[in-house]
Structure formats: C-alpha cells, structure tokens
MDAnalysis code that builds the backbone (N, CA, C; Angstrom):
import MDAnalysis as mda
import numpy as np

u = mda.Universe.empty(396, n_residues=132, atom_resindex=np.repeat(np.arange(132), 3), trajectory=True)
u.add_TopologyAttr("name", ["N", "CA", "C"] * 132)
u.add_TopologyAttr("resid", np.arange(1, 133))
u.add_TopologyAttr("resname", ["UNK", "UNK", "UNK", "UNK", "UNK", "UNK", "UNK", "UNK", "UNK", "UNK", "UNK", "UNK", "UNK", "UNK", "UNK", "UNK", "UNK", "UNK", "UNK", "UNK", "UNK", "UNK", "UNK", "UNK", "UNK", "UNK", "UNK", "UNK", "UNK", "UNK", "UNK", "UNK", "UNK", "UNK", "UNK", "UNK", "UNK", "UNK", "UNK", "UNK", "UNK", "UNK", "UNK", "UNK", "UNK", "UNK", "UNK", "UNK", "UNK", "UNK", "UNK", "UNK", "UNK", "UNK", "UNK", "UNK", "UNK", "UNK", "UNK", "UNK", "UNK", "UNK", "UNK", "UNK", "UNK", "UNK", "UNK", "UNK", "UNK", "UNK", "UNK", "UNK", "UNK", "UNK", "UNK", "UNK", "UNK", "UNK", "UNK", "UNK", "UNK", "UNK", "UNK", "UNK", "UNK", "UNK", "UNK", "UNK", "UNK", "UNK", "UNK", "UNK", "UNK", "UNK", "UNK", "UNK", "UNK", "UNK", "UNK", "UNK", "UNK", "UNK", "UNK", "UNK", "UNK", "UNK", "UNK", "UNK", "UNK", "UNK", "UNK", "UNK", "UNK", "UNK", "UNK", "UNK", "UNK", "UNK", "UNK", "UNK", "UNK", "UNK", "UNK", "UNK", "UNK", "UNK", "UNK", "UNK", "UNK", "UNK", "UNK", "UNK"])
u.atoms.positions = np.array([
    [-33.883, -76.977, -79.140],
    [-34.381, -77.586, -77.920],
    [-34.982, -76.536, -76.988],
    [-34.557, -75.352, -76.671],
    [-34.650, -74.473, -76.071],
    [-36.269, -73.564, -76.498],
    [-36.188, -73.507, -78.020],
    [-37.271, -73.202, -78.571],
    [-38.593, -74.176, -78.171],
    [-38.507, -75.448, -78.053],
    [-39.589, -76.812, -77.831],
    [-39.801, -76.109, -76.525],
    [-38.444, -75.704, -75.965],
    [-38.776, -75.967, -74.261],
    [-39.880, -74.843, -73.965],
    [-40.281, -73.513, -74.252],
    [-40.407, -72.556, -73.921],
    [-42.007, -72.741, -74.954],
    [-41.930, -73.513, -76.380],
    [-43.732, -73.956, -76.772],
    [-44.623, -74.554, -75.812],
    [-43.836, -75.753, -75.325],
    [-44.264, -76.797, -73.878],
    [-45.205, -76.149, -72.976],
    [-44.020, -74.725, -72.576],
    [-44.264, -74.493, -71.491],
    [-46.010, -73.357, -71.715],
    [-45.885, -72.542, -72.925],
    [-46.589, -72.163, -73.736],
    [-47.847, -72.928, -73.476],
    [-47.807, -73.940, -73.448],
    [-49.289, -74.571, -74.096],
    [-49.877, -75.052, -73.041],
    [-48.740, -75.459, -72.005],
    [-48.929, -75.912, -70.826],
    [-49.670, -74.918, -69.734],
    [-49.438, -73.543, -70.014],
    [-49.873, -72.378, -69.846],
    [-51.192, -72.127, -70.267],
    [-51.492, -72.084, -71.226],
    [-53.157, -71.689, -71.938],
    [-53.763, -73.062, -71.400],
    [-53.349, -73.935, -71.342],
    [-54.106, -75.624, -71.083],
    [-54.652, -74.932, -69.217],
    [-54.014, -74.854, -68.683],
    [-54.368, -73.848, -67.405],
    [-53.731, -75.096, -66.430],
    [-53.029, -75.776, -66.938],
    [-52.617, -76.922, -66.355],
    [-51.112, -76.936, -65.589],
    [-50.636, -75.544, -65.514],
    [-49.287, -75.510, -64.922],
    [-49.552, -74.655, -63.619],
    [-49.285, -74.779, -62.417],
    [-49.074, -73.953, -61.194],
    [-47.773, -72.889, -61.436],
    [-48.268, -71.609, -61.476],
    [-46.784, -70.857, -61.584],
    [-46.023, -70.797, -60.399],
    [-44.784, -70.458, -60.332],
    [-43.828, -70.931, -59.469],
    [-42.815, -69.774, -59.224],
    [-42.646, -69.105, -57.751],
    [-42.155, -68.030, -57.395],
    [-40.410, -68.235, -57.612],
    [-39.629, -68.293, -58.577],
    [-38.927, -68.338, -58.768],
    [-37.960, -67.670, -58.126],
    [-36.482, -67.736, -57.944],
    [-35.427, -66.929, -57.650],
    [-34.535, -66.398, -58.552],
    [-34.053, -65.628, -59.143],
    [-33.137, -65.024, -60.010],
    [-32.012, -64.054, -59.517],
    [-31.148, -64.520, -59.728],
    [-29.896, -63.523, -59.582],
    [-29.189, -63.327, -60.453],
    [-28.342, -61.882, -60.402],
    [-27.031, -61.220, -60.938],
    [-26.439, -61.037, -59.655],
    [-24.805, -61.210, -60.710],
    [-23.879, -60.418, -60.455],
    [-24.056, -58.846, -59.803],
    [-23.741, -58.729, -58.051],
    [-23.752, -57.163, -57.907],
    [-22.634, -56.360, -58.355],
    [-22.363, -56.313, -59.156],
    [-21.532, -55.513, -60.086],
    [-20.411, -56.106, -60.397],
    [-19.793, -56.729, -59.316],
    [-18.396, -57.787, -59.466],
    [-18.852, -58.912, -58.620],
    [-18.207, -59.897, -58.971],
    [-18.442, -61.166, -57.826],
    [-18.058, -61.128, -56.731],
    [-17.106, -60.547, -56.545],
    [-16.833, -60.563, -55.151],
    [-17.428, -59.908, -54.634],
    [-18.392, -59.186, -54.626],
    [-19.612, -58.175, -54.442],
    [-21.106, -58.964, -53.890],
    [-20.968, -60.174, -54.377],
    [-22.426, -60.896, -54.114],
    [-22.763, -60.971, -55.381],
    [-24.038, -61.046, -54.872],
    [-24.778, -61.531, -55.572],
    [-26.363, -60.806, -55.223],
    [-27.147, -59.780, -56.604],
    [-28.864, -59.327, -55.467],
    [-29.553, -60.411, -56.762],
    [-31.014, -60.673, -55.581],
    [-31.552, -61.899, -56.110],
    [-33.260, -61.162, -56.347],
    [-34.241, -61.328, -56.868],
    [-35.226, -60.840, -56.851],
    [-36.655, -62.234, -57.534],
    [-37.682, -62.112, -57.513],
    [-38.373, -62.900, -57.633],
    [-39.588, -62.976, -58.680],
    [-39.853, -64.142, -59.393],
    [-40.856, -64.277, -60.756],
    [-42.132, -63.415, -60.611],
    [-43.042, -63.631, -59.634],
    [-43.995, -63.250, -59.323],
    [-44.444, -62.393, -57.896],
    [-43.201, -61.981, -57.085],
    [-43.154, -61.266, -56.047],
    [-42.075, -59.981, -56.441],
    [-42.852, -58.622, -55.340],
    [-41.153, -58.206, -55.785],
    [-40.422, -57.902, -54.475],
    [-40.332, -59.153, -54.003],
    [-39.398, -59.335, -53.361],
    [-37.882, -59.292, -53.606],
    [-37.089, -58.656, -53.009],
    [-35.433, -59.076, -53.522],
    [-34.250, -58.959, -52.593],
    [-33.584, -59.566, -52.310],
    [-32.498, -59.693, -51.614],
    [-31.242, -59.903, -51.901],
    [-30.201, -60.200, -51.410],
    [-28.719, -60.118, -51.174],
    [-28.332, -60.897, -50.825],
    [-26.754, -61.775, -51.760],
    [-26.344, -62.607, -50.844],
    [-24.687, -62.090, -51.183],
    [-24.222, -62.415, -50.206],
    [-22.947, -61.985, -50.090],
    [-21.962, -63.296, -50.587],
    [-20.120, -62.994, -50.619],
    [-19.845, -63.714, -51.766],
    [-19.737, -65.390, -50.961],
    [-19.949, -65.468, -50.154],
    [-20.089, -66.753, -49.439],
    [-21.425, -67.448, -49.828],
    [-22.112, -66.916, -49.847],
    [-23.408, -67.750, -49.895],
    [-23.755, -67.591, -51.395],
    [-23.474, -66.922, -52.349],
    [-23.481, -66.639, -53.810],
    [-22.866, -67.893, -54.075],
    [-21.722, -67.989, -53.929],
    [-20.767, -69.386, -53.989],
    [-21.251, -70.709, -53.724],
    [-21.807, -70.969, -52.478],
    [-22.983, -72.110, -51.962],
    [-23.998, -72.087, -52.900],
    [-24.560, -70.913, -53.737],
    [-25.563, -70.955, -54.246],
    [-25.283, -71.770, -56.168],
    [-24.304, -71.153, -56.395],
    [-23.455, -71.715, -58.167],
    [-23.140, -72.711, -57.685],
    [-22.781, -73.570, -56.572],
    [-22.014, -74.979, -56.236],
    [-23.012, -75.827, -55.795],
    [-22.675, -77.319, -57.097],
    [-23.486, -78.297, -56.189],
    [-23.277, -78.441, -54.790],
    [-23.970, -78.676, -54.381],
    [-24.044, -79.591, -52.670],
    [-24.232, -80.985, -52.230],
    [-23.412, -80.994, -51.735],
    [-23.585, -82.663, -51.388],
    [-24.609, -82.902, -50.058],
    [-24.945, -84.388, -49.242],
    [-26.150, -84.103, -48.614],
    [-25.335, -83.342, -47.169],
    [-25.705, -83.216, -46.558],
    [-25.320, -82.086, -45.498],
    [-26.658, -81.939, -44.734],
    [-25.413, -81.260, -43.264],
    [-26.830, -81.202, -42.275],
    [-27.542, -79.962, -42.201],
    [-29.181, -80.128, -41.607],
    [-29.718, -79.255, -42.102],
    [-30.088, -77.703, -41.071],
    [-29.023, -76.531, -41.414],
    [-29.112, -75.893, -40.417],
    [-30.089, -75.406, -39.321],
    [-31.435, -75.568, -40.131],
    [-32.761, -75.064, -39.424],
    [-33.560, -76.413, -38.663],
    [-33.025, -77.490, -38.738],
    [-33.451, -78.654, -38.328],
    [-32.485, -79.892, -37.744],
    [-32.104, -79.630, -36.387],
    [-30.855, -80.547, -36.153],
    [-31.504, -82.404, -36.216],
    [-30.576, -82.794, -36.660],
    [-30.746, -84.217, -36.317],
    [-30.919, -84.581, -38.149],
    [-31.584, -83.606, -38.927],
    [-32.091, -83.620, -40.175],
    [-31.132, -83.298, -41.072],
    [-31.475, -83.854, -42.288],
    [-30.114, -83.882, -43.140],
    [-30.599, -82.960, -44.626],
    [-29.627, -82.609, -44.888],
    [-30.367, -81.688, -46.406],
    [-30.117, -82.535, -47.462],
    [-31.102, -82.719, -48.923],
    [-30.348, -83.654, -50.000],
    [-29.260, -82.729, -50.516],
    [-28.768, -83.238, -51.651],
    [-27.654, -82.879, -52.442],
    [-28.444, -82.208, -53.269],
    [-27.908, -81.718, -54.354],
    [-28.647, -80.390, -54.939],
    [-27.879, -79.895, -56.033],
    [-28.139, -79.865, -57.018],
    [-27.386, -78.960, -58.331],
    [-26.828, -77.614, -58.143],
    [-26.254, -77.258, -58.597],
    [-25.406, -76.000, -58.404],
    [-26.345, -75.220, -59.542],
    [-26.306, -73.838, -59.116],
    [-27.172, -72.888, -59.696],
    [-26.997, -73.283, -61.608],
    [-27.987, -72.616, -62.427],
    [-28.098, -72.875, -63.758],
    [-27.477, -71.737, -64.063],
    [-26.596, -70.919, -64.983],
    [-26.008, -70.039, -65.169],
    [-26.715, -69.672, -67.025],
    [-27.000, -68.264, -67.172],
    [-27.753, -67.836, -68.622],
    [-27.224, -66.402, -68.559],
    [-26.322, -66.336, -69.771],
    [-26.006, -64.719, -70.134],
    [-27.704, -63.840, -70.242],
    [-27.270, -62.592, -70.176],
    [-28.783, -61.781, -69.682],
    [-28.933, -62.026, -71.509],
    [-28.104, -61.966, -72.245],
    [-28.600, -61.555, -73.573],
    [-29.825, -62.982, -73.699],
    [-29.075, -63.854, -73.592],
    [-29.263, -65.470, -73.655],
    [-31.179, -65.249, -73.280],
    [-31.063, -64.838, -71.935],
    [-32.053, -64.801, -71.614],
    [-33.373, -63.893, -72.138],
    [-32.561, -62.722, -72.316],
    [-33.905, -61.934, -73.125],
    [-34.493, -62.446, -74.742],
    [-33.675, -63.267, -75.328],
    [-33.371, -63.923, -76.938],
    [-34.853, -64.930, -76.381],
    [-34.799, -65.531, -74.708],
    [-35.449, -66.866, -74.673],
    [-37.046, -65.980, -74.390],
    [-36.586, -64.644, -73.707],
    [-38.029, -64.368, -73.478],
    [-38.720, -63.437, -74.397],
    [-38.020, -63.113, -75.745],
    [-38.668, -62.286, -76.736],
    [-39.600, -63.773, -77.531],
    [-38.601, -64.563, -77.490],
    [-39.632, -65.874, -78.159],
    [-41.035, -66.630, -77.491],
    [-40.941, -66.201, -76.151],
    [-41.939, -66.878, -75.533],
    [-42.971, -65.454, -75.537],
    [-42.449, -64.559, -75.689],
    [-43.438, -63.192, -75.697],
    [-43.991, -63.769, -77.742],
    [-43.299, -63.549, -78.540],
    [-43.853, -63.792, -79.522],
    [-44.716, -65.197, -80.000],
    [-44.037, -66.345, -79.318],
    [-45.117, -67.399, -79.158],
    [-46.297, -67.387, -78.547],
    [-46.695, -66.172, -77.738],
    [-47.909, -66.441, -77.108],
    [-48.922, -65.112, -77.778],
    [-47.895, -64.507, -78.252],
    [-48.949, -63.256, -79.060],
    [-50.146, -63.656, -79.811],
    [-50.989, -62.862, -79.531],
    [-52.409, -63.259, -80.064],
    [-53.085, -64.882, -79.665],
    [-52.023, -66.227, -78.899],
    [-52.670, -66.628, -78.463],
    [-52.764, -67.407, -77.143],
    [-52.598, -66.719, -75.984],
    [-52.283, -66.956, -74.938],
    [-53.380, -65.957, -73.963],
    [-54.316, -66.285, -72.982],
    [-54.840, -65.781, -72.511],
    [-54.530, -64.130, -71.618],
    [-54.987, -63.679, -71.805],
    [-55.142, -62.245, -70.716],
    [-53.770, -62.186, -69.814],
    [-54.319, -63.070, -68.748],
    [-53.417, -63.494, -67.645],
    [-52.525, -64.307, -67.880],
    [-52.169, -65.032, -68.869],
    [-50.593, -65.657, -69.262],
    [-49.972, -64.411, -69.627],
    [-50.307, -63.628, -70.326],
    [-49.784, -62.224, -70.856],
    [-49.579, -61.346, -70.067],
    [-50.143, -61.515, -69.282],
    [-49.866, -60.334, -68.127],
    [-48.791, -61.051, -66.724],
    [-49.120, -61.874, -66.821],
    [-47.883, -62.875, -66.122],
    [-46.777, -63.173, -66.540],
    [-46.663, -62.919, -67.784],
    [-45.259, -62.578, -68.873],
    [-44.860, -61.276, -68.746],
    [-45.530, -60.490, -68.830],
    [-45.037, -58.882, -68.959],
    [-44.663, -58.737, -67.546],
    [-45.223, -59.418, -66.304],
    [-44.698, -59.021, -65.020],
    [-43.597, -59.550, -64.625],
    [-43.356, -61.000, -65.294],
    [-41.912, -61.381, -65.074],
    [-40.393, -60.779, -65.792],
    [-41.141, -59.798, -66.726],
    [-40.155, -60.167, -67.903],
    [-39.629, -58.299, -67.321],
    [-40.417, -57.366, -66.476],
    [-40.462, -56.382, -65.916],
    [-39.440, -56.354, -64.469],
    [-39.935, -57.295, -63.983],
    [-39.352, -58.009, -63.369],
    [-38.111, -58.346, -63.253],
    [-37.332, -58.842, -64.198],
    [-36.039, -59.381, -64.676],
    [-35.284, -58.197, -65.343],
    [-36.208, -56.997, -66.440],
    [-35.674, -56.162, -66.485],
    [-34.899, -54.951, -65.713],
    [-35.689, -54.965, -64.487],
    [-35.372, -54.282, -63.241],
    [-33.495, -55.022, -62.531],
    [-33.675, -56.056, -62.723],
    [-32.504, -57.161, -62.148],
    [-31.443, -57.128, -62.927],
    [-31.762, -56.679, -63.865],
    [-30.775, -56.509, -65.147],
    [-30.200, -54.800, -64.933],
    [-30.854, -54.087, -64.671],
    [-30.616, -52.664, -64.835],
    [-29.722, -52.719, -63.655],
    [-30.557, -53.458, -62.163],
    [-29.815, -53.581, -60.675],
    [-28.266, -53.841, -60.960],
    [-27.946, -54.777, -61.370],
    [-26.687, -55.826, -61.834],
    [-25.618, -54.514, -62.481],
    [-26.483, -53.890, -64.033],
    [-25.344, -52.554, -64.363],
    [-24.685, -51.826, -63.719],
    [-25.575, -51.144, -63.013],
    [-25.825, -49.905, -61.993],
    [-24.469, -50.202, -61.156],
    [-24.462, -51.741, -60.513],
    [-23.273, -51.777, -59.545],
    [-22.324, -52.434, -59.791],
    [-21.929, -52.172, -61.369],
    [-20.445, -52.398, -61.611],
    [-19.809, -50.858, -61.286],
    [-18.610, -51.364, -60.568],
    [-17.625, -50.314, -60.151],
    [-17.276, -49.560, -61.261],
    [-17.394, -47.773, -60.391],
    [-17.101, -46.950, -61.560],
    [-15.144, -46.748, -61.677],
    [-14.430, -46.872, -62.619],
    [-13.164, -46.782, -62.123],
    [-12.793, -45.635, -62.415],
])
C-alpha cells in the first residue's frame, strides 16, 4: 500500500498536477522529555517545541477554543502520524528510485531537497541524545 502510495504521488508529480506543500517534520530532541526540533519540506526553516506542546502535537484534539481568535473555535484534529527514521528513509529510497530516469528536473531536485532536508533532522535528533 505504501509502495501505490508514493507511485500516486509520483505521477501526480510529473502530471504537474500536485501543489507542493511546506510540510512540518519532527524528531525526538534527544529524549522526550527534551521536546521535540521540527524543520520544514521545502523551507529551511526549523524550530522547537518543548515537552508540552510536543505532547499537544502526538495527541488528537478535540474542538477547542481558538487561542489567536476569541469567540472562534478550533476543529478537532488527528494526533501527529508517527514513522521510524529507518521506515522513512526505506519510503524515500523508493520514491528516489521510482522517479529515476523518469521524473522531471525539478521533481528531482525537489526530492533531493527534501530528502537533504530530513537528513539534516535526522543527524539534529542523534546529536542530542544525552551523552551518559
């Protein structure tokens, strides 16, 4: 399924028919109780959340009010998607080899920047597990 999911997205890609989408990604800052640093698909933007809002972030939400807008209500919301890093590099060596030789310029280069990207987030995440 996972394999379909990532052809889809593939084709949906060269078709020129998908808007890419500034994603959020996080690790573990070294332990959980540590936070959480977060960094982004196509920006390199990255930030920090500490273990309160890491927590809000893995937990569904129910509807609730909306802090930046009184009177306004927030919907409910899925709790973060959780993917071992291995998990994840397994999903993006296949979408790197599904598009080899035929995926335009800029799908390819929009792959190599995300996937650079994530590698950096991955190294971040090592780095600040506690040395004992």
């Amino acid at each position: 399924m996972r394999y379909l999911s990532l052809l889809v997205l593939v084709s949906l890609s060269l078709s020129g028919c998908v808007k890419k989408q500034n994603t959020k990604i996080c690790s573990v800052a070294g332990v959980l109780t540590a936070g959480m640093d977060c960094s982004y698909t196509l920006s390199d933007h990255q930030e920090e959340m500490d273990l309160k809002t890491s927590l809000e972030f893995l937990t569904p939400q129910p509807e609730r009010p909306d802090p930046l807008r009184p009177g306004k209500r927030l919907p409910p919301r899925a709790g973060a998607i959780c993917m071992s890093a291995e998990d994840w590099n397994k999903d993006a060596t296949t979408l790197e080899q599904a598009c080899k030789g035929k995926c335009t310029q800029d799908v390819q280069q929009d792959i190599d920047e995300i996937s650079e990207r994530l590698l950096k987030q991955q190294k971040l995440s090592i780095s600040r597990i506690p040395k004992n």
